[in-house]
C-alpha positions as CSV (number, residue, x, y, z in Angstrom):
1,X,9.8,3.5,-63.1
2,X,6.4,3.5,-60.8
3,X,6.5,0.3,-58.7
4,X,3.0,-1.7,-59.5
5,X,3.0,-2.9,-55.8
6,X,0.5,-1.4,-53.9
7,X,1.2,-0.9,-49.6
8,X,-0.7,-3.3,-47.9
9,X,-2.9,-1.7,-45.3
10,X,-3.2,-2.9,-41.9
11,X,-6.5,-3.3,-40.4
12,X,-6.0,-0.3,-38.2
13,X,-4.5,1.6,-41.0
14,X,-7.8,0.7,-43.4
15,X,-10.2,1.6,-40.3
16,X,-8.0,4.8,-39.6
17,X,-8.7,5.4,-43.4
18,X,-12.5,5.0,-43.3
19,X,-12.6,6.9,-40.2
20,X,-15.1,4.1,-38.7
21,X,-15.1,3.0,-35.0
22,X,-14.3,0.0,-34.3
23,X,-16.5,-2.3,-32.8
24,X,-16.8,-5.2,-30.8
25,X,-18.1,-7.1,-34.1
26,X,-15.1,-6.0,-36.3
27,X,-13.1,-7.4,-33.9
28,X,-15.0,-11.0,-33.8
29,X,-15.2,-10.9,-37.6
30,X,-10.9,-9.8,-37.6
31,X,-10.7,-13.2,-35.2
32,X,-13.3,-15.4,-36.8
33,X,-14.9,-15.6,-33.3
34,X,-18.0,-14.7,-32.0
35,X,-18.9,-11.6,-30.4
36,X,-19.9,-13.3,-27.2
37,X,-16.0,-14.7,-26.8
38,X,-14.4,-11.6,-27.5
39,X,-16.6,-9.9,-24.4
40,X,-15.7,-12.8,-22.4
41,X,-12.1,-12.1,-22.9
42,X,-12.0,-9.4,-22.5
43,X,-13.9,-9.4,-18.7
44,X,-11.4,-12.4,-18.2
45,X,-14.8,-15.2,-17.8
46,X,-13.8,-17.1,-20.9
47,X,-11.9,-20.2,-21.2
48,X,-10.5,-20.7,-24.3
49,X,-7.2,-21.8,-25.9
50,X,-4.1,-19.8,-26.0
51,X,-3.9,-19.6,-29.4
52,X,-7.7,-18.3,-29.7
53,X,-6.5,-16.0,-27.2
54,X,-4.0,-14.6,-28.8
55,X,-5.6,-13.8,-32.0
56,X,-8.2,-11.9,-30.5
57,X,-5.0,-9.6,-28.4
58,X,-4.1,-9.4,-32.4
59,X,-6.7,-8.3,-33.7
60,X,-7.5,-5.6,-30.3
61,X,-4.6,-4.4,-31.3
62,X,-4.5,-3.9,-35.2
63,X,-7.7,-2.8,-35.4
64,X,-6.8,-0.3,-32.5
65,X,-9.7,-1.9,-30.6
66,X,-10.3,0.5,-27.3
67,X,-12.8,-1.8,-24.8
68,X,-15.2,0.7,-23.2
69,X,-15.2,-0.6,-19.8
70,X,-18.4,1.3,-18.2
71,X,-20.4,-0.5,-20.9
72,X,-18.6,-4.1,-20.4
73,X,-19.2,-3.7,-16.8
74,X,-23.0,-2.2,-17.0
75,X,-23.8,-5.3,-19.3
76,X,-22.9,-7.6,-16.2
77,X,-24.1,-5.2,-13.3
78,X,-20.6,-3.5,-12.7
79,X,-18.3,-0.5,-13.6
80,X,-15.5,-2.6,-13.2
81,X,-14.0,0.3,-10.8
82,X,-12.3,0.1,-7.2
83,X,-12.6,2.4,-4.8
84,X,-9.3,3.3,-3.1
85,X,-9.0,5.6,0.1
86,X,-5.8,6.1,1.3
87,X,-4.7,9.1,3.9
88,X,-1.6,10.7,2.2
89,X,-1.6,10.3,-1.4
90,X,2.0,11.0,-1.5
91,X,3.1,9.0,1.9
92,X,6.2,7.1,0.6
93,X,4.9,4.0,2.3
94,X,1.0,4.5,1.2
95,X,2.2,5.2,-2.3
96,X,3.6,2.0,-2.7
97,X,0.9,0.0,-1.4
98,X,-1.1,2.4,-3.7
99,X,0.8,0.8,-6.8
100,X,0.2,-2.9,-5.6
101,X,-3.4,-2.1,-5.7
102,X,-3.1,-0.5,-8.9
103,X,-1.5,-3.7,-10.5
104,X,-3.6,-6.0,-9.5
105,X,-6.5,-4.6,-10.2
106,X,-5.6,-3.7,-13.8
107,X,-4.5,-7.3,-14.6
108,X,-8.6,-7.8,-13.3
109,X,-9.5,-5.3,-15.8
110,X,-10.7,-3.0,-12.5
111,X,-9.7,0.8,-12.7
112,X,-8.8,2.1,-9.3
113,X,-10.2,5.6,-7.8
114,X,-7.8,6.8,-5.4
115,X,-9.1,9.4,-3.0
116,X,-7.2,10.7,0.3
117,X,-8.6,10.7,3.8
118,X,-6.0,12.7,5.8
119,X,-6.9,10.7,8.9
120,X,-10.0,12.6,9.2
121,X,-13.0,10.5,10.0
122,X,-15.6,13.1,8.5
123,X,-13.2,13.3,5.0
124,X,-12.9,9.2,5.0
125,X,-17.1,9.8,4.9
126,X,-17.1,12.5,1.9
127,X,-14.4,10.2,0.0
128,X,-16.9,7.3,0.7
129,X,-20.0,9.1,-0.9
130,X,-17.8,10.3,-3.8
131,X,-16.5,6.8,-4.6
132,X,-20.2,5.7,-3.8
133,X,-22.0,8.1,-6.2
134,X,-19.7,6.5,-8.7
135,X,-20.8,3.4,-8.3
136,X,-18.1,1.1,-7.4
137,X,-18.0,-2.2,-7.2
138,X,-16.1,-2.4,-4.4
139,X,-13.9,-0.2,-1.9
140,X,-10.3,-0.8,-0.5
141,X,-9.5,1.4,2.7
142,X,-6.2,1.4,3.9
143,X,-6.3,1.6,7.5
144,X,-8.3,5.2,8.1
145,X,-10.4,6.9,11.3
146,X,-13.4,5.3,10.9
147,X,-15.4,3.5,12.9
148,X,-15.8,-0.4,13.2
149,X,-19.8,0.0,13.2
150,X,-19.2,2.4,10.0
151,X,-17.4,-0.3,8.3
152,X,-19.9,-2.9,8.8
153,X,-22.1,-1.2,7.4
154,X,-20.8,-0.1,4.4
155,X,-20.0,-3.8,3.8
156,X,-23.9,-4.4,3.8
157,X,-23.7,-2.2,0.7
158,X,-20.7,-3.8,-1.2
159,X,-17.5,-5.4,-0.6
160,X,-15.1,-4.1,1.5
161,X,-11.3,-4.4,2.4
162,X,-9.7,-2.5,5.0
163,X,-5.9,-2.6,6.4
164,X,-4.4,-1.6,9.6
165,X,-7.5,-3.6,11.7
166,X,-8.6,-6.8,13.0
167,X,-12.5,-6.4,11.9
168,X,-14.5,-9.2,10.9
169,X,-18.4,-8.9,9.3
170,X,-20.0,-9.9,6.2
171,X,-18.7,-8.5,2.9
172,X,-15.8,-7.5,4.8
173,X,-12.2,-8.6,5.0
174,X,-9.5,-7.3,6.9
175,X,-5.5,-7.3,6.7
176,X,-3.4,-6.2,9.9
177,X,0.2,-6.1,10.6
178,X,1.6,-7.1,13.5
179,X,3.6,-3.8,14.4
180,X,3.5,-5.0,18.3
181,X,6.2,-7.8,17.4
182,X,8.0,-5.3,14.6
183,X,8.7,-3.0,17.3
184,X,9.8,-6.0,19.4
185,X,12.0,-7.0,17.5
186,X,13.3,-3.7,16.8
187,X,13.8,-2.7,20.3
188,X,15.1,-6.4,21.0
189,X,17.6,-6.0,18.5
190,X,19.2,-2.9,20.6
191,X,18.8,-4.7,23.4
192,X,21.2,-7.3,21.8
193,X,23.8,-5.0,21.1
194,X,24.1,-3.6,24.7
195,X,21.8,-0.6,24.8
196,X,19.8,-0.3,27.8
197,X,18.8,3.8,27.4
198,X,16.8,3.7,24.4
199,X,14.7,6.5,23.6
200,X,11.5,6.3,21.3
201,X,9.6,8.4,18.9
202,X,5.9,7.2,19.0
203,X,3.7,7.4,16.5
204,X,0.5,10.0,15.9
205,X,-1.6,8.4,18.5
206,X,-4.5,8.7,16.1
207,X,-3.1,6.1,13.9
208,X,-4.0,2.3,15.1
209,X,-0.5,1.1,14.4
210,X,1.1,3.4,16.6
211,X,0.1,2.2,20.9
212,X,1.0,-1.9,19.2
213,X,4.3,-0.5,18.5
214,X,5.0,1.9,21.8
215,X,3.3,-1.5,23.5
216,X,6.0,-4.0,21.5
217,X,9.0,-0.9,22.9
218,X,7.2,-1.6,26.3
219,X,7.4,-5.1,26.2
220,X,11.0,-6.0,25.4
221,X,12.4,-3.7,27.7
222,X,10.4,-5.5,30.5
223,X,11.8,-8.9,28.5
224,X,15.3,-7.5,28.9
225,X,14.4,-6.4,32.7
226,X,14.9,-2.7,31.9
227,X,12.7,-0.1,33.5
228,X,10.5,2.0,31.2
229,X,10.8,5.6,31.4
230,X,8.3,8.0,30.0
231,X,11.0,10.3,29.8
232,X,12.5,8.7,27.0
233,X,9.7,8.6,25.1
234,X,9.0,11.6,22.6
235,X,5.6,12.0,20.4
236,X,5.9,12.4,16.8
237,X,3.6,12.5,14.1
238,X,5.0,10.1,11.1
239,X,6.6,13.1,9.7
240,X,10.6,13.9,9.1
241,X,10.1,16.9,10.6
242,X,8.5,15.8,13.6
243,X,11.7,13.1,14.1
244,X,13.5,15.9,14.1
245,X,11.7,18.0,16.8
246,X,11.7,14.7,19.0
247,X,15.3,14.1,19.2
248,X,15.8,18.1,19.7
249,X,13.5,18.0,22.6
250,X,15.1,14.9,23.9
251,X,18.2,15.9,23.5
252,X,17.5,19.4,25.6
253,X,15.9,17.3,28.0
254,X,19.5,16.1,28.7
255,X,17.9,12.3,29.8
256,X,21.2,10.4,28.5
257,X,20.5,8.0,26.0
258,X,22.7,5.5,24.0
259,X,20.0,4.6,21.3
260,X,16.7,5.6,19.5
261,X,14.1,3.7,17.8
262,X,12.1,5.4,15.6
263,X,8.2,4.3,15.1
264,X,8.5,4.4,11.1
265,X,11.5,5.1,8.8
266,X,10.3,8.7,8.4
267,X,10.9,10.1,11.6
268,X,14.3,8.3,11.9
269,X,15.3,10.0,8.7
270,X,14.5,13.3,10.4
271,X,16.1,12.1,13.7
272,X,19.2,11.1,11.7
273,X,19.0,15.0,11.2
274,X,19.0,15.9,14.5
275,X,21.5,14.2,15.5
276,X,24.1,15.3,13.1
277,X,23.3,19.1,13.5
278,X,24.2,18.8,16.6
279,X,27.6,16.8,16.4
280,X,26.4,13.4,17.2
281,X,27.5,10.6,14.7
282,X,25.4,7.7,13.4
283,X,26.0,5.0,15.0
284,X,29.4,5.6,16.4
285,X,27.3,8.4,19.5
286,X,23.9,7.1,19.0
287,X,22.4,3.6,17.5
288,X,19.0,4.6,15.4
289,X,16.7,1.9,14.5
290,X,13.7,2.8,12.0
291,X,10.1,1.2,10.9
292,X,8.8,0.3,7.4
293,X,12.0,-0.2,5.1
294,X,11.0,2.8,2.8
295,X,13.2,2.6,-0.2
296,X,15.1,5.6,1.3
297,X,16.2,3.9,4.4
298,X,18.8,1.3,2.2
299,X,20.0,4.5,0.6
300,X,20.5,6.7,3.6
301,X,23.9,7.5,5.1
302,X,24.0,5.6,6.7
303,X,22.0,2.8,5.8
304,X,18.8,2.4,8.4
305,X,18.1,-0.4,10.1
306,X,14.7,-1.0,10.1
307,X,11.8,-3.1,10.4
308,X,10.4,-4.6,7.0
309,X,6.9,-4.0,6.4
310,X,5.7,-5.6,2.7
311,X,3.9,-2.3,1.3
312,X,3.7,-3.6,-1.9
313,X,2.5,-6.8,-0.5
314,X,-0.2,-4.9,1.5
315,X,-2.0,-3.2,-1.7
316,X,-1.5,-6.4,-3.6
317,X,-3.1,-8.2,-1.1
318,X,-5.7,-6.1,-0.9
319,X,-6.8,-5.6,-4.2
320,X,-6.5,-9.6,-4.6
321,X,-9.1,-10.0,-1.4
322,X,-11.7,-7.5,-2.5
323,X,-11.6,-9.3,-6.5
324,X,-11.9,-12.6,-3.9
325,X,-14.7,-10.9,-2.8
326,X,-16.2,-9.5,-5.4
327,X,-16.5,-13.1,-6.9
328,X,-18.3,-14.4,-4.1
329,X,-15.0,-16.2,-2.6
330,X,-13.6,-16.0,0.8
331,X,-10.5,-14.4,0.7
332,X,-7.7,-16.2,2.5
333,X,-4.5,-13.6,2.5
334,X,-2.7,-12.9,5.3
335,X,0.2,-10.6,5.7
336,X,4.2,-11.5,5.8
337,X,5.2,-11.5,9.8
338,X,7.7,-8.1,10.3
339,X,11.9,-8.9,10.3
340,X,14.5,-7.1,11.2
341,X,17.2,-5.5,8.1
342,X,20.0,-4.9,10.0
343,X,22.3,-2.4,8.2
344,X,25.1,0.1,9.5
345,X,23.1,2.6,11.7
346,X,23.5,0.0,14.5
347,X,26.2,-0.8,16.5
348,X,27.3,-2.9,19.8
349,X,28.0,-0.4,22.6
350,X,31.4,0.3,23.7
């Protein structure tokens, strides 16, 4: 026998059925709130009751309710987009940082525009127009070639966060690490264990964060008394491969060494390489210390000691400051002081 009960229809399933588009109205009519409320919710300005709150999410998502955010954010002046430039989109430690930006930001209802820089001042100016002519509301720039003075003045246009810099002007807001006492304390930590011929493979001297960390190296050998020699100091370029080529060249150089601390986790990772193509064993021949605490360095072989640097932290930071920012607040953040992870690719000297 033919059931006499009828389906009942879900409001999305009735809309789907009309084939109208949902509105903004339909939803405040769903809710039994206005209009106005349902914006303000939505752009996260309205102050209403949990419960209010809630059936409003309900109805969003019932009705299959999809906010158009360049007309919410032309309505009060804004696109409700961040621009992002980064160097490396696919830099282990930049992409994290990249996904603490993208976080916070969503839970702001901002959408990120990430754009890459490749440490090139005169790209970091062609992102910058880009992101411009698409009428951000703001930019975030982690740590990049440009100048101060080109900074400053992009912060008279909108506001403007930028990492890796101590930089202060209006609209602008900087966040800096302190990499001179993370490679203190790296080199301080071989120190400890007896090592007095440690080598070092510096950063790309374009970078800003690379002469605080060879000038940390510097300064706790001079702590520990011990003489600093050029000669056990390779260049390398934040790449594995350029870890590598350091430790090759340093070991050809035959300058005797007990120890090397790398400038970020990268190059040790390519030192670690090195050193086992040509029979020396990690850290039983050579202690390696690393920079960054990528989430490769905990599962390396074996494990690197490093120097934690909060990536995540960083972007969320970041993104938190320029929303600071963008709502006319002073932003406040400040950056988690480096620490040592000691794991097993240190050891005391025999």
């Amino acid at each position: 026998m033919k059931s006499t009960k009828s389906a009942r229809k879900t409001p999305a399933a009735a809309a789907g059925t009309q084939g109208k588009k949902v509105t903004l109205e339909m939803v405040a009519a769903a809710c039994g709130v206005s209009p106005s409320t349902v914006s303000r919710i939505l752009n996260g300005t309205a102050i209403v009751s949990p419960e209010k709150r809630e059936a409003v999410d309900r109805a969003i998502a019932e009705l299959g309710f999809i906010p158009n955010p360049i007309a919410r954010g032309l309505a009060g002046g804004r696109t409700l987009s961040v621009g992002v430039v980064t160097q490396a989109i696919d830099s282990p430690f930049y992409g994290v940082a990249l996904r603490g930006i993208e976080e916070e930001l969503s839970q702001a209802g901002y959408s990120p525009l990430f754009v890459s820089g490749h440490w090139n001042a005169e790209e970091e100016r062609r992102c910058i127009e880009v992101l411009r002519s698409r009428r951000v509301d703001g930019m975030i720039i982690l740590t990049g070639r440009l100048s101060d003075d080109s900074l400053r003045n992009l912060a008279k246009t909108m506001p403007v966060v930028i990492t890796g810099r101590t930089l202060t002007a209006p609209g602008l807001y900087a966040l800096d690490f302190n990499n001179f006492e993370g490679a203190r304390l790296a080199t301080h930590h071989l120190l400890s264990l007896g090592h007095r011929k440690i080598a070092f493979i510096s950063g790309d001297p374009i970078h800003p964060d690379a002469a605080e960390r060879l000038r940390g190296y510097r300064a706790a050998l001079e702590a520990a008394g011990v003489r600093y020699k050029p000669a056990l100091v390779m260049p390398g370029k934040y790449f594995e491969e350029s870890g590598l080529m350091a430790v090759e060249r340093l070991i050809d150089s035959r300058e005797p060494f007990t120890a090397i601390f790398s400038a970020n986790d990268q190059m040790a990772f390519g030192a670690a390489l090195a050193l086992h193509r040509r029979g020396l064993r990690v850290p039983d021949d050579i202690s390696l210390v690393g920079f960054d605490d990528l989430a490769g360095a905990e599962h390396s072989i074996p494990p690197l000691t490093t120097i934690h640097q909060a990536a995540h932290e960083l972007g969320r930071l970041a993104a938190v400051s320029l929303l600071q920012l963008l709502a006319g607040q002073t932003p406040t953040g400040t950056l988690p002081e480096p620490r040592l992870i000691a794991r097993a690719s240190t050891r005391a000297l025999a």
